[in-house]
VEXDREN-2710 file (C-alpha; in Angstrom, 1 decimal):
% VEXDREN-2710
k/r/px/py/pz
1/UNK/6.9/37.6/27.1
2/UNK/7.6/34.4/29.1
3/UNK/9.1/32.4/25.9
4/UNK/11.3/35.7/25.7
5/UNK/12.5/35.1/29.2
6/UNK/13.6/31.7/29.1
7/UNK/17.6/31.1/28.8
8/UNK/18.6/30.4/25.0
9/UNK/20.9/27.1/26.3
10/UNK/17.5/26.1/27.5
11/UNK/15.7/26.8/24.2
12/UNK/18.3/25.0/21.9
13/UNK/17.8/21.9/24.2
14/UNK/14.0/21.9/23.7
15/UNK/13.3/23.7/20.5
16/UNK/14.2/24.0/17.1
17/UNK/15.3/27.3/16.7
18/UNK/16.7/26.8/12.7
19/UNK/14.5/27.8/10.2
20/UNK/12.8/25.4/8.8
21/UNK/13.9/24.4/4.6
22/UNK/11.3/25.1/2.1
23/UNK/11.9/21.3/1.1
24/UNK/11.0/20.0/4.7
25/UNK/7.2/21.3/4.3
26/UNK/7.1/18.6/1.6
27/UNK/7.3/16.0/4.1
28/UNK/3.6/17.0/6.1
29/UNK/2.4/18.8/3.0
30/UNK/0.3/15.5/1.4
31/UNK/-1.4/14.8/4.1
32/UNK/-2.2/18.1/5.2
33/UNK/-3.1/18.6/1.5
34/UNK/-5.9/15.3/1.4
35/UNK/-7.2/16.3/4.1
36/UNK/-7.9/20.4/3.4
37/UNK/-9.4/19.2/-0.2
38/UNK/-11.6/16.7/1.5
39/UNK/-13.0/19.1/4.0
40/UNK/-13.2/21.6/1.1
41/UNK/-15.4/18.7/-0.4
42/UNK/-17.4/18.2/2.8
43/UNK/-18.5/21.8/2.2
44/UNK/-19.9/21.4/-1.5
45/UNK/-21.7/17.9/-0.6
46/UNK/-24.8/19.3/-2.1
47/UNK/-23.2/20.4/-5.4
48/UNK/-21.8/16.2/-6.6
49/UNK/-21.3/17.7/-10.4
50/UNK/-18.6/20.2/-9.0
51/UNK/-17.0/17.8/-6.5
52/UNK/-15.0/15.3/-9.5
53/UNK/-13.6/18.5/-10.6
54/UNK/-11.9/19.9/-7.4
55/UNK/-11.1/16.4/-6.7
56/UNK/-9.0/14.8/-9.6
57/UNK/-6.9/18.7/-9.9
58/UNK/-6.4/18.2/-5.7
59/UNK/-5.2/14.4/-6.7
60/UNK/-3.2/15.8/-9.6
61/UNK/-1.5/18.1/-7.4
62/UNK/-0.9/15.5/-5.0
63/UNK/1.0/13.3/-7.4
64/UNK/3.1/16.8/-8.3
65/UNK/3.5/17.1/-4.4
66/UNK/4.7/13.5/-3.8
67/UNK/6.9/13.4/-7.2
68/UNK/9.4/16.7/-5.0
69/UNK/9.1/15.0/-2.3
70/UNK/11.0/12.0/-3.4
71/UNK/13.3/14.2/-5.5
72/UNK/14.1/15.9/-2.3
73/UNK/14.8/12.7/-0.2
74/UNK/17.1/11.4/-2.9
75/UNK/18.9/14.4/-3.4
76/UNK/19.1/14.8/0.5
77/UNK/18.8/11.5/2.1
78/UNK/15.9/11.4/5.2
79/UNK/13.9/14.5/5.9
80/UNK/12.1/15.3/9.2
81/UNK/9.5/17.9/10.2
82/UNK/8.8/18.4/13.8
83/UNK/5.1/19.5/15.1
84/UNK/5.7/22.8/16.8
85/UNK/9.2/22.6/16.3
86/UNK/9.6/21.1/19.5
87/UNK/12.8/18.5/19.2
88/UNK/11.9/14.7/19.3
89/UNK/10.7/12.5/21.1
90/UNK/9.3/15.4/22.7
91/UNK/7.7/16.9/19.1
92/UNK/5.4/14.6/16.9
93/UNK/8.5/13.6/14.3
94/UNK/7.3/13.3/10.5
95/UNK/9.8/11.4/9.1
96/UNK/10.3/10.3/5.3
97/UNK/13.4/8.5/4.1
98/UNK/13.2/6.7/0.3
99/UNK/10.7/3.8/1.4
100/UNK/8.1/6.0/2.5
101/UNK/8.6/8.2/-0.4
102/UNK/8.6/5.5/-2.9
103/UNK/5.3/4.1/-1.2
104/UNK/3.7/7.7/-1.1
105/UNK/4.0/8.7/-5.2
106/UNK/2.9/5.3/-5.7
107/UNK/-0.1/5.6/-3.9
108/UNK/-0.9/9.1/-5.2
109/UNK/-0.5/7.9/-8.9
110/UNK/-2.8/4.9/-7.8
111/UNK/-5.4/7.4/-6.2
112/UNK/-5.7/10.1/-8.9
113/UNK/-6.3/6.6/-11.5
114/UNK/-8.8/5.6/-9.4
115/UNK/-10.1/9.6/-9.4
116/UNK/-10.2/9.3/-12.7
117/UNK/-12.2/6.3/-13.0
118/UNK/-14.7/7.0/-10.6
119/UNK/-16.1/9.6/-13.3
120/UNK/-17.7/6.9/-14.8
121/UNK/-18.5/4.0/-11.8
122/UNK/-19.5/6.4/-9.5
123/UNK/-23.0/8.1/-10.2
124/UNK/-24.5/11.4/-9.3
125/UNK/-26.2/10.2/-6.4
126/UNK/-23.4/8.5/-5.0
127/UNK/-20.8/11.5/-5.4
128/UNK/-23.8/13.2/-3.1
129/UNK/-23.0/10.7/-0.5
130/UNK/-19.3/11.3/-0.6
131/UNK/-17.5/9.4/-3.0
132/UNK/-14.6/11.9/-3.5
133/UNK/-14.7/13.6/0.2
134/UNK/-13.9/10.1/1.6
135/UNK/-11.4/9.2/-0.9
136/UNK/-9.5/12.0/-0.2
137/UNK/-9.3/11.9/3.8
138/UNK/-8.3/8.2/3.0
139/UNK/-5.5/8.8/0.4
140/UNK/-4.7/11.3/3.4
141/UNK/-4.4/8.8/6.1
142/UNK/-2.3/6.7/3.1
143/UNK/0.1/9.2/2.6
144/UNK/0.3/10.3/7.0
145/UNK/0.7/6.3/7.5
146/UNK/3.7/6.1/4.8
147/UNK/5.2/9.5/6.6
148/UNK/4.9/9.6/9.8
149/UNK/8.0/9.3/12.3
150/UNK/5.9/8.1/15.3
151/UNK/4.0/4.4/15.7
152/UNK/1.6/6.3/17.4
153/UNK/0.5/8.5/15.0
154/UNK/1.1/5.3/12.3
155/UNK/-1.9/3.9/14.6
156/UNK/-3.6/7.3/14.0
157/UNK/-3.6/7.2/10.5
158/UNK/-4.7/3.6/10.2
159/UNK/-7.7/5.2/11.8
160/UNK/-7.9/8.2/9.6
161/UNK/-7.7/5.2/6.5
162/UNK/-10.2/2.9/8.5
163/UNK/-12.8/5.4/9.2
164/UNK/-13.2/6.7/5.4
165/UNK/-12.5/3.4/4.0
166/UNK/-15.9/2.6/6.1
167/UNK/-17.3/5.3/4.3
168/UNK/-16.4/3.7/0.6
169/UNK/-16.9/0.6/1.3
170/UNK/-20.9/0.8/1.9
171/UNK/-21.3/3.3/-0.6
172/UNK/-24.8/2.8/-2.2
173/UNK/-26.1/0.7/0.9
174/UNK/-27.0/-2.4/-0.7
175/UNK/-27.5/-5.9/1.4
176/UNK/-24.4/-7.5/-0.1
177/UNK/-22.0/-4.2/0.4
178/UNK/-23.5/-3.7/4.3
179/UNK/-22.5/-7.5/4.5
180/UNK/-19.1/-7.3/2.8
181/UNK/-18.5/-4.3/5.4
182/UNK/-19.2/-5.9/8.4
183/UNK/-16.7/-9.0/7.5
184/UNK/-14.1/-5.9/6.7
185/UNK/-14.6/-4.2/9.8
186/UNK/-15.0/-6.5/12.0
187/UNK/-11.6/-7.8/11.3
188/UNK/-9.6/-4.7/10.8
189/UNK/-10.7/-3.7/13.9
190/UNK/-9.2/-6.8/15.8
191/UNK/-6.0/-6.1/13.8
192/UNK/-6.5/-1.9/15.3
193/UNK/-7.2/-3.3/18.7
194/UNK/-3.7/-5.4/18.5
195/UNK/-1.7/-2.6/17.0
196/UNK/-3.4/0.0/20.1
197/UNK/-1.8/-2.7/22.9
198/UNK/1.4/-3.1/21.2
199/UNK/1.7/0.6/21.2
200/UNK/0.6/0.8/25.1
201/UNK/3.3/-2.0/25.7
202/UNK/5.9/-0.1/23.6
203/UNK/5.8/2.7/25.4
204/UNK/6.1/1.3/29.1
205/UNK/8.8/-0.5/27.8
206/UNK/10.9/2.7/26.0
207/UNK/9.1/5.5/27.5
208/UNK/8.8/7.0/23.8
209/UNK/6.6/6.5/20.6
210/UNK/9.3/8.0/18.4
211/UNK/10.6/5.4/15.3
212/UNK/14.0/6.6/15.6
213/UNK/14.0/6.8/19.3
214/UNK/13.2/3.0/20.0
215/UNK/15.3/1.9/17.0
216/UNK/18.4/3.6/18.8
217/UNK/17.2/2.0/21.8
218/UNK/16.3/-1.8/21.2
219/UNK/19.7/-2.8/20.1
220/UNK/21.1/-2.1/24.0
221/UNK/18.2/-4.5/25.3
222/UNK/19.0/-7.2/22.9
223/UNK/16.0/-9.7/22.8
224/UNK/14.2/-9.6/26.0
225/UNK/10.9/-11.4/26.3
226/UNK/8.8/-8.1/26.2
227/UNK/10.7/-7.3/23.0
228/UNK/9.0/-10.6/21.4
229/UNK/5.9/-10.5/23.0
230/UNK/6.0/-6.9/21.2
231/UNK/6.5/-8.3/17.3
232/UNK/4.4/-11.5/17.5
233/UNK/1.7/-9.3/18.5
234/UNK/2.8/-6.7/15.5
235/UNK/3.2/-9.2/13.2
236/UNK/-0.2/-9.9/14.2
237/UNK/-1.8/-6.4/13.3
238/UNK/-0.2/-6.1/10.4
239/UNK/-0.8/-9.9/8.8
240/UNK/-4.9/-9.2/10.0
241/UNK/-4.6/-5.8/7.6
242/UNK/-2.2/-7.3/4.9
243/UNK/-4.8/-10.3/4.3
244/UNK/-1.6/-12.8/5.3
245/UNK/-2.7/-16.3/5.9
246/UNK/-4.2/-17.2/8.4
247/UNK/-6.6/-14.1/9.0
248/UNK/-7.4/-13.6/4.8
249/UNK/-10.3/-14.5/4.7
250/UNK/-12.4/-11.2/5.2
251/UNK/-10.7/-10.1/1.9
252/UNK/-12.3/-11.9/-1.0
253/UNK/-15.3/-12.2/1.2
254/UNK/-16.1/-7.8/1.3
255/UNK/-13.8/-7.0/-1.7
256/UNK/-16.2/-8.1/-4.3
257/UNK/-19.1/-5.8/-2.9
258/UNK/-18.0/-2.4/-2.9
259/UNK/-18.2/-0.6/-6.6
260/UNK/-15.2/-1.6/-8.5
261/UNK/-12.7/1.5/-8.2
262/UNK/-13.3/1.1/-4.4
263/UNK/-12.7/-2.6/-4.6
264/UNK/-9.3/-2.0/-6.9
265/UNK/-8.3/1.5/-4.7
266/UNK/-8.5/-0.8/-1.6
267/UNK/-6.3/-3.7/-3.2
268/UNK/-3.6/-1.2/-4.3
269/UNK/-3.7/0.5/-1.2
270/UNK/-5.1/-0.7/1.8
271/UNK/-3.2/-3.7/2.2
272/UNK/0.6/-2.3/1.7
273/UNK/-0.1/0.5/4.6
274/UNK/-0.2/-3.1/6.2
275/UNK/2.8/-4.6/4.8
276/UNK/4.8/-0.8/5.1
277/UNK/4.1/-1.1/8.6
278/UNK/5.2/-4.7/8.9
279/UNK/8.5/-3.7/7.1
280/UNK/9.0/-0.2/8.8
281/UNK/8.5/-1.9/12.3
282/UNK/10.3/-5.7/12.3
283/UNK/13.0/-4.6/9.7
284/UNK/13.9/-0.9/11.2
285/UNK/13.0/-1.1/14.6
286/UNK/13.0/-4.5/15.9
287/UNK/15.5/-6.1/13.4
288/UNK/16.6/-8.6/15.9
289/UNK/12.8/-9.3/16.7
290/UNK/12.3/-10.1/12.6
291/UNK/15.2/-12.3/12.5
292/UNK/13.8/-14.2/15.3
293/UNK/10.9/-14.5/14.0
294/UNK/12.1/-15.0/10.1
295/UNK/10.9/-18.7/10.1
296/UNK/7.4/-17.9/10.8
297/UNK/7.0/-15.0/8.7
298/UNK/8.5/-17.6/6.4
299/UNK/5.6/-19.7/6.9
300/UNK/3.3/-17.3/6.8
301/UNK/3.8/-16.0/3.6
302/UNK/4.2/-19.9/2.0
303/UNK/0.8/-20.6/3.3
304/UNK/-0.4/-16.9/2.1
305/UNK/0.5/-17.5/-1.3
306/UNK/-1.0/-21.0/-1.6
307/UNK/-3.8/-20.1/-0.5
308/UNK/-4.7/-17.2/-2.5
309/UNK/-3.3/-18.9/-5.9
310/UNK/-5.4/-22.1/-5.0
311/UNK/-8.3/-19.6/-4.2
312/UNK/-8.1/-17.6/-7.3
313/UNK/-8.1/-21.2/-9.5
314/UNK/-11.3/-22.5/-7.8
315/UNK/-13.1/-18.8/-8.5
316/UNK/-15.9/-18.4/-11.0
317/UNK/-16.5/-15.0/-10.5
318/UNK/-13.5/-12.3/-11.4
319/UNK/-13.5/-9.8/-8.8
320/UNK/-13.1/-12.8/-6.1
321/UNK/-10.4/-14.3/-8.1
322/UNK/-8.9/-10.7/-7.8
323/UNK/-9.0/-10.4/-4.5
324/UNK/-7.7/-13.9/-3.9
325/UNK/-4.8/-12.8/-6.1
326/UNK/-4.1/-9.2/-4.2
327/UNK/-4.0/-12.0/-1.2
328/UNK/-0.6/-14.2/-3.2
329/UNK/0.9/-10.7/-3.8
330/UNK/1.0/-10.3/-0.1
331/UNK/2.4/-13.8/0.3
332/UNK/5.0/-12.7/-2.2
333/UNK/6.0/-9.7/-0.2
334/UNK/6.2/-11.5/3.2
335/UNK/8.8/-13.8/2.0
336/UNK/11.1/-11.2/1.1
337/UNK/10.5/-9.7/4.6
338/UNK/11.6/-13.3/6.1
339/UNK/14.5/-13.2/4.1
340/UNK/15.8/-10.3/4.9
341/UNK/18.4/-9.4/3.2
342/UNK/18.9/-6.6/1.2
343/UNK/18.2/-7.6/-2.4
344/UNK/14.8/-9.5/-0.9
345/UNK/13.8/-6.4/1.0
346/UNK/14.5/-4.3/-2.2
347/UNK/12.2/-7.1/-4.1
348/UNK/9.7/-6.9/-1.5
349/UNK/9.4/-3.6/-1.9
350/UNK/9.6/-3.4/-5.8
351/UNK/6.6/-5.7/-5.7
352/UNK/4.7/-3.2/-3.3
353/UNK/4.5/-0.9/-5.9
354/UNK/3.9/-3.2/-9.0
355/UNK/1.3/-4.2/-6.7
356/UNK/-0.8/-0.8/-6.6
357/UNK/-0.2/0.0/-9.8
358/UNK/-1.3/-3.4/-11.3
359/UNK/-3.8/-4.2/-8.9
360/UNK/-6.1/-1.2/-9.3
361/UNK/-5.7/-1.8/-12.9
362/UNK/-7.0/-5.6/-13.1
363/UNK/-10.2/-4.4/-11.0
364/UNK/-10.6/-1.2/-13.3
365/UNK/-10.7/-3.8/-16.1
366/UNK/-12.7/-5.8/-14.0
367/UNK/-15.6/-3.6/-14.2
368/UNK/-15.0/-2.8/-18.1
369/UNK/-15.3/-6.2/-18.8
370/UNK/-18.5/-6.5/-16.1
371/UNK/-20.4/-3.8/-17.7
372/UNK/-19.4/-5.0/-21.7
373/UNK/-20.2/-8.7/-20.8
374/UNK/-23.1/-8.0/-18.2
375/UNK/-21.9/-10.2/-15.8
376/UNK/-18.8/-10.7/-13.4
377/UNK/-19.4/-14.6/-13.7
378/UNK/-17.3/-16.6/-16.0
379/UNK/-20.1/-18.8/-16.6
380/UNK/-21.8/-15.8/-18.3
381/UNK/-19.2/-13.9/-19.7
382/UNK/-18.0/-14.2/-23.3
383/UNK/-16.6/-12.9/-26.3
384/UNK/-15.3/-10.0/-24.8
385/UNK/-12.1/-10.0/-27.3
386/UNK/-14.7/-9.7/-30.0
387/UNK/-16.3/-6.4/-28.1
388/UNK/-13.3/-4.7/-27.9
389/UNK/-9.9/-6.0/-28.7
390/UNK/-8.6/-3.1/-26.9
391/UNK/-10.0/-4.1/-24.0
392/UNK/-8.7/-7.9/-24.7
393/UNK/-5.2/-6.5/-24.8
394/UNK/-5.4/-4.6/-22.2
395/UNK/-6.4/-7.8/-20.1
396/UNK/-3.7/-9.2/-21.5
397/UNK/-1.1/-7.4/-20.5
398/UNK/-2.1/-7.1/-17.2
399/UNK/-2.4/-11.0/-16.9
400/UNK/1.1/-11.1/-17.4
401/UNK/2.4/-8.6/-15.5
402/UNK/0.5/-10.3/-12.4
403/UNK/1.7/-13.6/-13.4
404/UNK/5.0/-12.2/-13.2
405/UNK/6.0/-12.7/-17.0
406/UNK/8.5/-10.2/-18.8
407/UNK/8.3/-7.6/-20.2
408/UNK/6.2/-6.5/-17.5
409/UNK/6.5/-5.1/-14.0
410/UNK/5.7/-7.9/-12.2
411/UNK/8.5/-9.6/-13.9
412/UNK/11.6/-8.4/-11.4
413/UNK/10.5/-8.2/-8.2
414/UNK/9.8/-11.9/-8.8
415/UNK/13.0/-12.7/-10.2
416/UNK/14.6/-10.7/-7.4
417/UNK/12.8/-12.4/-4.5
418/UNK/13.7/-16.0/-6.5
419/UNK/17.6/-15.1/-6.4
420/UNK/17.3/-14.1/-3.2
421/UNK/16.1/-17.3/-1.9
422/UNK/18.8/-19.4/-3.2
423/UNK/21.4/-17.2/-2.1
424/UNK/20.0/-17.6/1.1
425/UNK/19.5/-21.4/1.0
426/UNK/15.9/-21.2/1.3
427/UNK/15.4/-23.2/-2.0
428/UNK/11.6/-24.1/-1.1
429/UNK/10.4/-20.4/-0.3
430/UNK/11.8/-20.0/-3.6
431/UNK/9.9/-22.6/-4.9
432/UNK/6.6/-21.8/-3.7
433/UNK/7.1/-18.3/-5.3
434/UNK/7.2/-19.5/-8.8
435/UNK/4.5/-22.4/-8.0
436/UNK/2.2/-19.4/-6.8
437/UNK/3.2/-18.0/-10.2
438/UNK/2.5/-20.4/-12.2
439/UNK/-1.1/-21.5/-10.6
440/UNK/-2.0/-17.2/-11.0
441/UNK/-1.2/-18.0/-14.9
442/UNK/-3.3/-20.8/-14.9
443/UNK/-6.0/-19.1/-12.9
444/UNK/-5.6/-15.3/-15.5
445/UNK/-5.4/-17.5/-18.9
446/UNK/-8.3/-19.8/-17.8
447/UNK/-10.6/-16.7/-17.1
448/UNK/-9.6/-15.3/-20.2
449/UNK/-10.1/-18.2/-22.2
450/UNK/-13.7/-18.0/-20.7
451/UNK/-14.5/-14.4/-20.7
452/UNK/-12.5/-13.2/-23.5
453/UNK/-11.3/-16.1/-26.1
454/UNK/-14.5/-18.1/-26.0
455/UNK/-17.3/-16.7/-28.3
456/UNK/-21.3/-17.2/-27.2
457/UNK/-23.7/-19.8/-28.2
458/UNK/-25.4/-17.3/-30.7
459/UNK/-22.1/-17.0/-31.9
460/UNK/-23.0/-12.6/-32.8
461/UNK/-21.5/-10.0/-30.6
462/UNK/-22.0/-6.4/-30.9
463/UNK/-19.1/-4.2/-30.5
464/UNK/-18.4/-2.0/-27.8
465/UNK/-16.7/1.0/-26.8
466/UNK/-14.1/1.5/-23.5
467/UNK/-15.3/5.6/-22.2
468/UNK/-12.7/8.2/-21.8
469/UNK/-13.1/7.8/-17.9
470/UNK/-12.5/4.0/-18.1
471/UNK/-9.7/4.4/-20.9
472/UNK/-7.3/7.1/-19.4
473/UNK/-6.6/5.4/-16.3
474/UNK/-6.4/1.7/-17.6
475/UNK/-4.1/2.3/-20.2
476/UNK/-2.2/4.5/-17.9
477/UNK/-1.9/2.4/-15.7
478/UNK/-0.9/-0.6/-17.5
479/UNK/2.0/1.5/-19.9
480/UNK/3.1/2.4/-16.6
481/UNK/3.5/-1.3/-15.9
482/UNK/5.0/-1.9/-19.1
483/UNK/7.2/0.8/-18.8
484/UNK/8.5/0.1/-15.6
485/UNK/8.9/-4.0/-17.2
486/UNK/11.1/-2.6/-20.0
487/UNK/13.3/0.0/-18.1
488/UNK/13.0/-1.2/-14.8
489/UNK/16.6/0.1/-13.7
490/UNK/15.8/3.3/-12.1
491/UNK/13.2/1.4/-9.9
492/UNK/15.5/-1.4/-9.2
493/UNK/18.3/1.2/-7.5
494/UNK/15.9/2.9/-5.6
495/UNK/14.6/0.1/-4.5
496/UNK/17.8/-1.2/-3.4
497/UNK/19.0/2.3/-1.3
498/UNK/15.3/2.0/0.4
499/UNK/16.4/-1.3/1.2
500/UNK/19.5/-0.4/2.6
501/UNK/17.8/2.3/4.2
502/UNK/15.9/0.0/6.5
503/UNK/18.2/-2.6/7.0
504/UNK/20.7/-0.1/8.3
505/UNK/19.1/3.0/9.1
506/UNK/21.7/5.4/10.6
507/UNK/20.7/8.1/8.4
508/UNK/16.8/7.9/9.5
509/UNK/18.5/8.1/13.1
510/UNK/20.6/11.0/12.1
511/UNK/17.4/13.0/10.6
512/UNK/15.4/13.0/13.5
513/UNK/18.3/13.0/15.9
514/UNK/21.5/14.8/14.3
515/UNK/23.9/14.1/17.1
516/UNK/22.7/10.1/17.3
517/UNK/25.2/7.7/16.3
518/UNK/23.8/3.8/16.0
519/UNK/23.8/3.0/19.2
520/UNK/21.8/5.9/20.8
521/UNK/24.9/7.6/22.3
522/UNK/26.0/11.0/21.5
523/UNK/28.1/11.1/18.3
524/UNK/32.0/12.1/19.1
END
């Protein structure tokens, strides 16, 4: 009765009144989705044989669900949903244009491997405790992170991914997982602490929390010190939960304690919501605050990708040489985010998703070869090839698509990020990219000249056999990588219009705010 009796000039200025497009439900529909499967899975705790099969379907379905929703933002540029169809800033704004769509499928694809895999690293008892409920609500707060039109809510879901990552991580409760937790948390919760004040200081400054809002609105302020207080202290956040140089070390130090598909779902995934948020915020919203700061993200990333190639060279055990190399692929993407431009933002973001794919794959591997060879040492570990040359080429392959060598997917983003750097003059960042390369090769070969290549004193090995759980998703996984190495074109243009997208994002503004131009004013 009383909505019924206010003025419909009054209505149109605070409400959507439109129906909404079927293809706009896509846009909350995978988190919403996560999260109704995992409380689903809450429900039927005490039944763990009946939770992996509701689970990998739900993350099947997912993938289906992300797959139209980047079809959808292709075919019609940015899409935005508004909660209770009240019009922004005013309304919660889900927002997805082609970098958050492009993030998303690769995620879901990264989370039903990982599914998958868990069927055989993931016991009985361990499903009981929650294994597949807390993946879910995680993949959910993935997916609302990579979606969501509002830094507040992007705070929300780093929550959402913190909590149930909690959840993973000590899964099974031994001494050296409770320890590898309380280096994890400890530091991702200084890096939430910093992203909660830069949120409290956005808003005084703007008055809104909506993406499209401020980015309409920073331009007219131009670079006032508030405005750079604001990105050092995001660039902050975000380099504490991207593992960037120098707050990395809490990575290798808890990602070699959880169970392995946790360990490789956390590399693929945890730390590009990190690096999505660092581009999304100091490229999109604060592009005069990133070019400002370009020489120190610069820096940063040098130092980040020294530091984990030199790491993963002095490792003897493989799932710390792993996580030292998840920290040079960071390195690898910051550099293309202090370049700037648009074919090093497009490379950038063509290495985020060789990256997830690739990385959850060398840690699936990881515990193949750890279960066939008994050991994660490569002091202990031998004749692996011999075991199973499957296995061996599997390795293989993967080795060189993280090196960065053709014909693999890790092949162009590199050679993109390289061109870029010349073009721009920054010859040395260029440099460092392909010395980081070349000391991953050395660190890869070297471990499987140990592990694989080099047979064991008694000189016998007995054959082994890679299970269907363990087989599906690794060779999945790594024909995706070759796939995308060999016919990496589609990739490459969407990769470049999600780069343009950020760099100039008129039609983000323009979805949230159809009568915005550029500048915030009213478009004649």
């Amino acid at each position: 009765m009383a909505a019924n009796s206010i003025p419909l000039e009054a209505l149109e200025k605070s409400m959507v009144l439109a129906p909404v497009p079927a293809a706009h439900w896509l846009v909350i529909a995978p988190p919403v989705w996560c999260l109704l499967l995992g409380a689903i899975l809450i429900m039927v705790r005490k039944r763990p044989g009946l939770q992996a099969w509701l689970a990998i379907p739900a993350l099947a379905a997912l993938v289906l669900i992300d797959a139209a929703l980047l079809f959808a933002v292709t075919r019609e540029g940015p899409v935005t949903m508004v909660m209770g169809r009240w019009l922004p800033p005013f309304g919660i704004a889900f927002t997805v244009d082609l970098t958050g769509a492009l993030f998303n499928l690769t995620g879901g694809i990264a989370a039903l491997a990982g599914g998958i895999a868990a069927l055989g690293d993931i016991d009985r008892t361990k499903r009981a405790y929650g294994f597949y409920p807390f993946l879910l609500l995680m993949v959910g707060g993935v997916s609302g992170a990579f979606l969501t039109g509002d830094i507040f809510n992007l705070y929300v879901w780093f929550e959402v991914l913190l909590i149930s990552s909690f959840g993973l991580i000590i899964l099974g409760s031994e001494r050296a997982q409770l320890d590898g937790a309380t280096k994890y948390a400890i530091l991702n919760l200084i890096g939430t602490t910093l992203f909660l004040i830069a949120v409290g200081i956005l808003y005084a400054v703007f008055g809104t929390l909506n993406m499209a809002d401020i980015a309409a609105k920073a331009p007219k302020l131009g670079e006032i010190p508030p405005l750079m207080t604001l990105g050092l202290i995001f660039i902050a956040a975000f380099s504490m939960k991207a593992a960037a140089f120098p707050v990395n070390f809490w990575l290798p130090a808890s990602y070699h304690t959880p169970r392995i598909v946790v360990a490789g779902l956390f590399a693929g995934l945890l730390t590009k919501v990190g690096v999505y948020a660092l581009l999304r915020v100091m490229v999109m919203i604060f592009p005069q605050e990133g070019n400002a700061y370009s020489l120190l993200i610069g820096v940063v990333a040098i130092l980040t990708m020294l530091t984990g190639a030199l790491g993963a060279l002095a490792q003897s055990d493989l799932r710390r040489m792993l996580g030292y190399i998840v920290i040079t692929g960071i390195g690898i993407i910051l550099s293309g985010v202090a370049l700037g431009g648009q074919t090093a933002i497009a490379g950038a973001l063509f290495y985020a998703m060789h990256s997830m794919i690739v990385m959850l794959a060398l840690y699936l591997m990881a515990g193949v070869a750890g279960r066939m060879g008994g050991s994660f040492s490569l002091h202990d570990l031998s004749g692996l090839y011999a075991r199973s040359p499957l296995l061996a080429a599997i390795t293989l392959a993967l080795f060189f698509s993280v090196s960065g060598l053709p014909p693999f997917s890790g092949f162009w983003p590199k050679a993109m990020l390289v061109k870029a750097t010349f073009d721009f003059g920054a010859w040395w960042q260029g440099g460092v990219i392909l010395v980081s390369g070349l000391l991953t090769t050395i660190a890869v070969m070297r471990a499987f000249a140990l592990g694989w290549w080099r047979m064991p004193v008694s000189g016998t090995v007995e054959p082994a056999r890679i299970e269907a759980s363990e087989a599906v998703p690794l060779v999945g996984l790594t024909l995706l990588s070759l796939g995308i190495g060999l016919y990496p074109e589609p990739l490459l243009a969407l990769a470049q219009t999600a780069a343009a997208g950020l760099l100039e994002p008129t039609a983000y503004l323009h979805s949230v705010f159809p009568g915005l131009s550029p500048l915030g004013g009213p478009l004649p």
